[in-house]
N, C-alpha and C positions, 0 to 999 in steps of 0.2 A: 919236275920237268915232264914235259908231254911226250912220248914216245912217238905218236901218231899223229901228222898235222891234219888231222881231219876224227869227229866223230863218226863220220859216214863210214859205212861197211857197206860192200854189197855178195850177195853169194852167187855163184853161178852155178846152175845146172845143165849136166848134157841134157840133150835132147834129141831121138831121131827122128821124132813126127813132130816139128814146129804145131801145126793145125788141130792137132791130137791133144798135145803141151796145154797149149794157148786156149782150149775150149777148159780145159780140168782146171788151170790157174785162175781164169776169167768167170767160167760159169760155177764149178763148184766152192774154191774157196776165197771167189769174190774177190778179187786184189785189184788196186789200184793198176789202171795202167798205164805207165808211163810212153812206151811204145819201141819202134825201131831204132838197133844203133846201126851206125855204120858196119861195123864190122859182123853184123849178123846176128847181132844178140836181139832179144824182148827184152823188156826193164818192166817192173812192176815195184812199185812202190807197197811196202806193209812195215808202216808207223814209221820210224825212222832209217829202216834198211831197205835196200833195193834185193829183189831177186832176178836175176837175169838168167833167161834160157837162153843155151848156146846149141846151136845144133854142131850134132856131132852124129855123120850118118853111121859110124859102126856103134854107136854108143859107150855105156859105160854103165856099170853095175857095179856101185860100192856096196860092201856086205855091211855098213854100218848106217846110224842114222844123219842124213846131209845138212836136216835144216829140222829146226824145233821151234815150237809158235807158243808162245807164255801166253797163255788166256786166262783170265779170273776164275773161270768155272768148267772147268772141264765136262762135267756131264751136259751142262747146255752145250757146248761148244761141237761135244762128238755127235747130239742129237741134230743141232744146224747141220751138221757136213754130212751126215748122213741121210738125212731130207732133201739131200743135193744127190746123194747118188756114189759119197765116197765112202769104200767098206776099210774097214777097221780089223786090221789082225789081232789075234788072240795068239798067247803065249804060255804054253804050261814048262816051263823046262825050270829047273835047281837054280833059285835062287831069281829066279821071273817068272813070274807069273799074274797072268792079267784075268780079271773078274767084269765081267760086263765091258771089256776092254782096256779095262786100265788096271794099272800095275804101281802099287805103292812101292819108290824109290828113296828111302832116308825121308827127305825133307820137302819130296812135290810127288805128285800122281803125275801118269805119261801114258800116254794110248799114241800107238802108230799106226799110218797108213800107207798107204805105194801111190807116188803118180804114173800114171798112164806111161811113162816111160821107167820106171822100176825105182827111180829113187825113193829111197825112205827117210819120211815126215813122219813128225811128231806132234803131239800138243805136250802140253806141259803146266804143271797149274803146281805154284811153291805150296805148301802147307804149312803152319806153324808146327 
């Protein structure tokens, strides 16, 4: 039985600078744009999920990471986004730690980034 009448997911991000937002989703990591909703979100389409920016003028800062993007190749992938202009934190602390960005976790490599309003992104690439 289906739990969910729908495959479609979408994620939503605060946002306090729409203009800010919408230049970093658009120009650096190239997303589909689906466009304005009524209620004041952006929609961007990437593969089969929507991400939508919500502005939210006091913001929001999760200590954790909001959104992960599975790429096949993570070293091209952080080299693209960073040809864009998105920087990549490094992680030395017990039990993480990242080399040239990425950080081997069990069963896939992960490198994180910040958008321009502080959420934290990921890539994410499985490994056998």
């Amino acid at each position: 039985m289906n739990r969910f009448p729908s495959t479609h997911a979408t994620c939503i991000l605060p946002v306090k600078d729409m203009a800010r937002a919408r230049r970093f989703y658009e120009d650096a990591l190239g997303l589909e744009v689906l466009g304005d909703k009524p209620d004041g979100k952006f929609v961007y389409r990437c593969g089969g999920t929507e991400i939508a920016l919500f502005p939210k003028p006091e913001g929001t800062k999760a200590q954790h990471t909001a959104l992960s993007f599975r790429v096949d190749d993570i070293a091209t992938a952080i080299g693209e986004l960073k040809s864009r202009g998105v920087v990549f934190a490094d992680y030395d602390f017990p039990g993480l730690k990242t080399e040239g960005h990425v950080c081997v976790l069990g069963s896939e490599k992960a490198a994180w980034f910040e958008d321009p309003e502080g959420n934290i992104l990921c890539l994410h690439e499985d490994i056998a």
